[in-house]
Rosetta silent file (secondary structure, phi, psi, omega in degrees, C-alpha in Angstrom):
SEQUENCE: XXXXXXXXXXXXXXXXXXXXXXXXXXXXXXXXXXXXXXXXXXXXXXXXXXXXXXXXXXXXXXXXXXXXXXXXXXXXXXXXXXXXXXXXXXXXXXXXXXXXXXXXXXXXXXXXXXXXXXXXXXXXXXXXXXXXXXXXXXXXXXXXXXXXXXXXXXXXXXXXXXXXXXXXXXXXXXXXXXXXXXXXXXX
SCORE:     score description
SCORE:     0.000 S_00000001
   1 L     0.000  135.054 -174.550  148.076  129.111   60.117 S_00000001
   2 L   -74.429  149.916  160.876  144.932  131.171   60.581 S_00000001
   3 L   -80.632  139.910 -177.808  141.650  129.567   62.572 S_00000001
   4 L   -83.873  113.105  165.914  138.613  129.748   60.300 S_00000001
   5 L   -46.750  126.419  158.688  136.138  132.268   61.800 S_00000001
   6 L   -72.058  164.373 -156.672  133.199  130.706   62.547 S_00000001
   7 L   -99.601   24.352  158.810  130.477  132.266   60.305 S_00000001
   8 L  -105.292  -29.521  169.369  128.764  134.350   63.622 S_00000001
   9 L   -46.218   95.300  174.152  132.025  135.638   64.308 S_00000001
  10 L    14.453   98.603  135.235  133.114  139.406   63.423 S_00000001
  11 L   -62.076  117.048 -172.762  134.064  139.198   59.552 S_00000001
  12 L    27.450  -33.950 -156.926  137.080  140.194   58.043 S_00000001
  13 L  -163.767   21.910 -175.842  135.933  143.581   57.067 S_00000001
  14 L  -105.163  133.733 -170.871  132.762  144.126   58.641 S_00000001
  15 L   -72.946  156.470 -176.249  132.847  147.304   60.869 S_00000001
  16 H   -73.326  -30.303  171.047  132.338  146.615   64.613 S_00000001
  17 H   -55.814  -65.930  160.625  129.409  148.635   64.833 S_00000001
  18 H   -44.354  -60.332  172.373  127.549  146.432   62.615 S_00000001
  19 H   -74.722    5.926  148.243  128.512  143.328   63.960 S_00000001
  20 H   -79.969  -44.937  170.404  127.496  144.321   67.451 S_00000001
  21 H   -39.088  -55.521 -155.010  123.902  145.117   65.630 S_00000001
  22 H   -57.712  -92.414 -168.344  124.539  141.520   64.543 S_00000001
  23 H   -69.229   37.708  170.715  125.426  139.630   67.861 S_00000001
  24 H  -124.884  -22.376 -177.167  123.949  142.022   70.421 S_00000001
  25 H  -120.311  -57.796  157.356  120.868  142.107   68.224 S_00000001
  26 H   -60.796  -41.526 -174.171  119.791  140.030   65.572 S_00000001
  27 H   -70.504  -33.147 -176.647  121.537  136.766   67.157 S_00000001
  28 H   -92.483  -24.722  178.174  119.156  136.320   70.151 S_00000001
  29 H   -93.365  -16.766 -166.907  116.213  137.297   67.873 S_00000001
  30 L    62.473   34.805  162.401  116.614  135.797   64.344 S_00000001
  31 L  -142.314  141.715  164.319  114.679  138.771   63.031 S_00000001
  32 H   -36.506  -75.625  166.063  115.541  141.893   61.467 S_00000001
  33 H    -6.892  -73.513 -171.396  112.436  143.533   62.807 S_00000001
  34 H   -79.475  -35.550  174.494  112.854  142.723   66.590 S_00000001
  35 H   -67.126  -30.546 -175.641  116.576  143.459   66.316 S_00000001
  36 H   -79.129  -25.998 -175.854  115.882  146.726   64.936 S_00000001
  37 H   -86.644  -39.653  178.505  112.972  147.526   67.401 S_00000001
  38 H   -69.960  -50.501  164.015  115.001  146.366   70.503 S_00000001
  39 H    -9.407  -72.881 -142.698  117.918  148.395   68.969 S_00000001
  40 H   -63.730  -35.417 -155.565  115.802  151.397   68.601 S_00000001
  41 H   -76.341  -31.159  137.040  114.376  150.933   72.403 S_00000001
  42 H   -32.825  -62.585 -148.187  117.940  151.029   74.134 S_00000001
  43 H   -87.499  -25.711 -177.620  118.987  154.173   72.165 S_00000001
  44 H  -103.222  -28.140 -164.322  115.557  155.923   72.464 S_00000001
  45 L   115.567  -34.173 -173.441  113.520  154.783   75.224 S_00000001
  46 L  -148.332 -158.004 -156.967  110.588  153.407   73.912 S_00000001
  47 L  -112.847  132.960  176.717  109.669  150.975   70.570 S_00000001
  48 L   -59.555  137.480  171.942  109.763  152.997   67.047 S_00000001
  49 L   -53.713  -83.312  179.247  106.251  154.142   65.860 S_00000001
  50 L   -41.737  139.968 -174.027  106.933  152.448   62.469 S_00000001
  51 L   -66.428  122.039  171.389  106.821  149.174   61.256 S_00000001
  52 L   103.229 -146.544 -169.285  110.098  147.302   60.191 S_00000001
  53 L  -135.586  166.741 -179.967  113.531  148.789   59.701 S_00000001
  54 L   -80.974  131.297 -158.576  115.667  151.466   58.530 S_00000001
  55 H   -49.777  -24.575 -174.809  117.412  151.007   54.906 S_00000001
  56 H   -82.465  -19.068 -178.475  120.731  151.091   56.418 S_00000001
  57 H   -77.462  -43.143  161.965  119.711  147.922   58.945 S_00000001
  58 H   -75.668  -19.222  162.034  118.652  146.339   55.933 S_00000001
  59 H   -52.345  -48.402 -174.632  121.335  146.976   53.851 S_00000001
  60 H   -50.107  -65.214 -163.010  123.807  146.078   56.912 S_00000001
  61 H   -29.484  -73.523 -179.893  121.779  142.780   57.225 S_00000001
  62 H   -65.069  -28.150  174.556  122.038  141.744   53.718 S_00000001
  63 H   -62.464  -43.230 -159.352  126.128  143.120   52.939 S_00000001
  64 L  -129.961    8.320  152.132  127.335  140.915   55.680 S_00000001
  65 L    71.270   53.442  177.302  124.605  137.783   55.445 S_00000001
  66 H   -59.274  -38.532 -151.706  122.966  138.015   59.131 S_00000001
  67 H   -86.433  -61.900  177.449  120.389  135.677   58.002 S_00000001
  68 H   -78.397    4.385  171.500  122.857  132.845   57.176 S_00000001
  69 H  -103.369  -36.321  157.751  125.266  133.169   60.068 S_00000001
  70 H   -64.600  -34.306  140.038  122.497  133.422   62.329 S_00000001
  71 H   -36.305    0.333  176.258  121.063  130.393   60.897 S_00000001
  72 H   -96.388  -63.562 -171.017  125.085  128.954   61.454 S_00000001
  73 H   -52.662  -41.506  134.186  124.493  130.039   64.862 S_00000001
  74 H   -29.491  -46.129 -174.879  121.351  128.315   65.434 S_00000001
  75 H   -91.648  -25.952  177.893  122.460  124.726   64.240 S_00000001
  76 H   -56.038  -67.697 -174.430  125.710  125.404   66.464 S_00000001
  77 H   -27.511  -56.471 -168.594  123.686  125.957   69.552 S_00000001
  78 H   -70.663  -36.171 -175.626  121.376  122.953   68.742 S_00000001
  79 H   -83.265  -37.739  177.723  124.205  120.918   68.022 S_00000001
  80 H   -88.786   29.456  138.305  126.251  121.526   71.476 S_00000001
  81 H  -101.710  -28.702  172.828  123.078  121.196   73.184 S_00000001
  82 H   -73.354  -59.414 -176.192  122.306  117.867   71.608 S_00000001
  83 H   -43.055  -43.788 -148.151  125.822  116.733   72.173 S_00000001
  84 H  -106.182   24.511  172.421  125.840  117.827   75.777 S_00000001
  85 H   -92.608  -41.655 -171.085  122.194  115.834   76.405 S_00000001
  86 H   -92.256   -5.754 -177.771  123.869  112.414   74.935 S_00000001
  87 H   -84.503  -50.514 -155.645  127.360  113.054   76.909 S_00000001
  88 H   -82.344  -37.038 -155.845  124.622  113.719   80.441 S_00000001
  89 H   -69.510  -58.492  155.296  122.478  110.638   78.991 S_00000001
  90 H    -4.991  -69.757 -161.325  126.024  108.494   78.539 S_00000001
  91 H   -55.353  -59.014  162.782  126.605  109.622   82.029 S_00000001
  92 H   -26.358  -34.835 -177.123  123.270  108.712   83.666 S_00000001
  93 H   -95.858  -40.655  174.517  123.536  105.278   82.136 S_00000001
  94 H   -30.443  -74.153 -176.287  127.215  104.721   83.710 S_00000001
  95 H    -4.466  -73.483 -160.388  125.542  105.403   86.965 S_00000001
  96 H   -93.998  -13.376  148.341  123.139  103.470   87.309 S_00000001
  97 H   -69.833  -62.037 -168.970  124.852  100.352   85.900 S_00000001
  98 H   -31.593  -60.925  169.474  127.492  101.119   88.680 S_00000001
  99 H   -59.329   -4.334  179.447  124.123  100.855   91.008 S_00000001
 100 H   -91.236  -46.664 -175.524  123.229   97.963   89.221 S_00000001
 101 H   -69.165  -55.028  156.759  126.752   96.194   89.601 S_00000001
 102 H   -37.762  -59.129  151.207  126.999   97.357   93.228 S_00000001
 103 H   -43.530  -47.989  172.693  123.393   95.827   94.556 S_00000001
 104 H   -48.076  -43.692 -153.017  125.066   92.722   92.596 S_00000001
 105 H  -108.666  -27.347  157.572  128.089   92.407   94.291 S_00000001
 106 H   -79.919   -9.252 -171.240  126.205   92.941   97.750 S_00000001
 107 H   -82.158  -50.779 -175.058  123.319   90.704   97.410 S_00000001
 108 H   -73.799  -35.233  169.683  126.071   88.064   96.664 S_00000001
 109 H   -49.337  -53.737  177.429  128.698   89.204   99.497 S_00000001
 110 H   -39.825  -52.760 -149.209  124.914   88.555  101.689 S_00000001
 111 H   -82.124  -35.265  163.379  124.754   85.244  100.509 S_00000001
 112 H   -24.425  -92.274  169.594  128.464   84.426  100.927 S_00000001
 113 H   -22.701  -81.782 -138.484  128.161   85.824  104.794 S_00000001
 114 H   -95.511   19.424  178.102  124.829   84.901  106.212 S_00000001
 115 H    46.809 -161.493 -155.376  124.981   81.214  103.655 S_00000001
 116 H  -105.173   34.321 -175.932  121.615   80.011  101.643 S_00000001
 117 H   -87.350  -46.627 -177.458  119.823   80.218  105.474 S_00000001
 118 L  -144.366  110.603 -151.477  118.293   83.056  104.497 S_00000001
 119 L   -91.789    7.649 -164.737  118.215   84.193  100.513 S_00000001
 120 H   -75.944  -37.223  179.039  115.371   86.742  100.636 S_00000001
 121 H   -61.185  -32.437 -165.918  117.387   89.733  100.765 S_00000001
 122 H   -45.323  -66.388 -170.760  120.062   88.346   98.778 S_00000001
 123 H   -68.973  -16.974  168.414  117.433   87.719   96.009 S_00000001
 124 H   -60.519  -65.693  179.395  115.571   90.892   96.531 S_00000001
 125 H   -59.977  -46.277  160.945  119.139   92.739   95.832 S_00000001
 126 H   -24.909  -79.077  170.802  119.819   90.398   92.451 S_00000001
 127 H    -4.331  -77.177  178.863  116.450   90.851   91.532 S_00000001
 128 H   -47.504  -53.007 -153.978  116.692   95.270   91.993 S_00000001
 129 H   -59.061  -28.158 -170.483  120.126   94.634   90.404 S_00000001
 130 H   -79.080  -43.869  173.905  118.729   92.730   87.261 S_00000001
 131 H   -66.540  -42.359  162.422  115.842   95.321   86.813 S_00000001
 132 H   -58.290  -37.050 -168.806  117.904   97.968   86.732 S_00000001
 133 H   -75.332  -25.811  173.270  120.163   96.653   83.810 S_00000001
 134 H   -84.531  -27.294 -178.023  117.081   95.429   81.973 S_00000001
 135 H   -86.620   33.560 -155.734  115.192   99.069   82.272 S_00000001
 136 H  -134.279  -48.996 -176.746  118.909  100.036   81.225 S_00000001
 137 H   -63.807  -75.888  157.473  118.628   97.827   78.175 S_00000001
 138 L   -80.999   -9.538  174.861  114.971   97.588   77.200 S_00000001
 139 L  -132.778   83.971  161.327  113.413  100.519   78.100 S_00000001
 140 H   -43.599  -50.758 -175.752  115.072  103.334   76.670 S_00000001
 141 H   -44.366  -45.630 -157.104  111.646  105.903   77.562 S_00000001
 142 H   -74.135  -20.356  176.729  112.326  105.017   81.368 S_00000001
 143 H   -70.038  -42.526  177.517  116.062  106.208   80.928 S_00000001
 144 H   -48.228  -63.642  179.163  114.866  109.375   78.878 S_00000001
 145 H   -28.431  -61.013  153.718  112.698  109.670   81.998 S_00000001
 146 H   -29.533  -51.574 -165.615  115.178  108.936   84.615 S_00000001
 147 H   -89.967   17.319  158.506  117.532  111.275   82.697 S_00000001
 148 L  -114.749   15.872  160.066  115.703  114.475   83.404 S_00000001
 149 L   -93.415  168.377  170.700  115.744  113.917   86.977 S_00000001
 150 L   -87.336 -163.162 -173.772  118.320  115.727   89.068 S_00000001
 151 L   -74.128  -53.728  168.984  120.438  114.175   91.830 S_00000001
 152 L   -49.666  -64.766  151.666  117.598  114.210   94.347 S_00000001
 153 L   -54.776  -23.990  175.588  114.876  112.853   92.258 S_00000001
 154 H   -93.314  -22.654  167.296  116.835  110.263   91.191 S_00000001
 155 H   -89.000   11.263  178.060  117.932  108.831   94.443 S_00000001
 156 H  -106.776  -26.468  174.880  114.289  109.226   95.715 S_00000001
 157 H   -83.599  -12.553  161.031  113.239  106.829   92.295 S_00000001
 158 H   -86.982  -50.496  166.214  115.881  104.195   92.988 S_00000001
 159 H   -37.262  -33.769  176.566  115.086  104.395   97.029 S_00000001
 160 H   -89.432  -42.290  176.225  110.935  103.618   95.503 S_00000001
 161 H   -41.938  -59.060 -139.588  112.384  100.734   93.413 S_00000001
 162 H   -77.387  -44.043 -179.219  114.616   99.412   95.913 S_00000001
 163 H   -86.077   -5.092  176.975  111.296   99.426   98.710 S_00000001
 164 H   -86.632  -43.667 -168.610  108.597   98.030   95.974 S_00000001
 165 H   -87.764  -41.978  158.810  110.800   94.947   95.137 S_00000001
 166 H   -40.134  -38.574 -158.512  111.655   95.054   99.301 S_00000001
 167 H   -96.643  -80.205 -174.555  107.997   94.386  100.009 S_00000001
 168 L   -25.695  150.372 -174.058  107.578   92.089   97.533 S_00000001
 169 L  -111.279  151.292  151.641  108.253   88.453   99.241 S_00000001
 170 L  -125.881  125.271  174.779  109.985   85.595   97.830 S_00000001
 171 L   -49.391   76.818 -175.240  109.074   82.284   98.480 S_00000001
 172 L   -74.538   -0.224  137.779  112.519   80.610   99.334 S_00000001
 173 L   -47.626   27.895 -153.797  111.291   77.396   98.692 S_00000001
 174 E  -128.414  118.753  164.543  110.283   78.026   95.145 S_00000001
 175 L   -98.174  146.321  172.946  113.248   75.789   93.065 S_00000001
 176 L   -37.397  -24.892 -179.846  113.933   77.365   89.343 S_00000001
 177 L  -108.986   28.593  162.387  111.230   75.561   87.655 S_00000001
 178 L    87.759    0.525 -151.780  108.485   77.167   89.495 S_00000001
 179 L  -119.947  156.105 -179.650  107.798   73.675   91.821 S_00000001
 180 E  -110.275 -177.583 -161.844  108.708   73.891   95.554 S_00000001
 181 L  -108.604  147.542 -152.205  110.761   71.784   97.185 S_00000001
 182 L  -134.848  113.681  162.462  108.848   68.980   99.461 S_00000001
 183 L   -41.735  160.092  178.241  110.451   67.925  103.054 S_00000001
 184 L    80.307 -149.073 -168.823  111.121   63.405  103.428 S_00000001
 185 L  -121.112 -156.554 -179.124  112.021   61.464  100.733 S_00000001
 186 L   -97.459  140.727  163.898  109.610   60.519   97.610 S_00000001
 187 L   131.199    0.000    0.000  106.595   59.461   97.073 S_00000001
């Protein structure tokens, strides 16, 4: 069984000269014009006095459909460049749930260790851990954001997360319903 030529690919019966015009020329430009003038400017030296192309480039052009197989070629590109943006995005969100689940699992190993004596770090790392998974959730723009940093930018914007929720303090006397908790008995 044959593989179906893709429709940029050398056809059946199209001489190799042409279809070199075609991908060496025409494919990076989408234009006749500019394929024919870059053509000319290899084989001559400089850019042809006249305007346009020679009957046989158009002829070539039109016999073997440049215009819709470069237009093939075009949504292929765009499509394995889209694809390999939501496969890096995909990745980018594993990540940083892993950093989210990680902070998790250390804030509580803190409180486990060092007991409820002293919860601010504990609650600082929940806290980072919860914010990431909610900017994970709810705010797609900051992951589009995120996901155009490199390796380097992105551990210097979780290292500024990680110290802006560090500085903030928490009040461990502050019980869940916003009321602190009052030393004695009642009354």
């Amino acid at each position: 069984m044959t593989e179906k030529l893709k429709p940029w690919e050398q056809l059946p019966d199209e001489p190799d000269l042409w279809y070199n015009r075609f991908k060496d020329f025409y494919l990076p430009t989408q234009s006749l014009s500019e394929a024919y003038y870059t053509y000319y400017e290899q084989k001559h030296g400089h850019r042809p006095t006249r305007k346009g192309y020679t009957s046989s480039w158009g002829e070539a052009a039109k016999k073997w459909e440049w215009e819709r197989r470069g237009l093939e070629y075009k949504r292929a590109v765009a499509a394995e460049a889209f694809d390999l943006a939501a496969a890096d995005k995909a990745e980018l969100y594993e990540r940083v749930e892993k950093i989210a689940k990680a902070l998790e699992s250390l804030a509580l190993d803190k409180l486990l260790v060092e007991g409820f004596a002293d919860t601010n770090a504990a609650l600082r790392g929940l806290k980072t851990a919860l914010e990431l998974k909610m900017m994970l959730a709810d705010r797609p723009e900051y992951l589009d954001k995120i996901a155009k940093m490199n390796e380097e930018q992105l551990d210097k914007e979780i290292a500024r997360l990680l110290e802006s929720w560090d500085a903030e303090s928490v009040d461990d006397t502050t019980v869940g319903n916003g009321e602190t908790e009052t030393s004695g008995g009642a009354g």
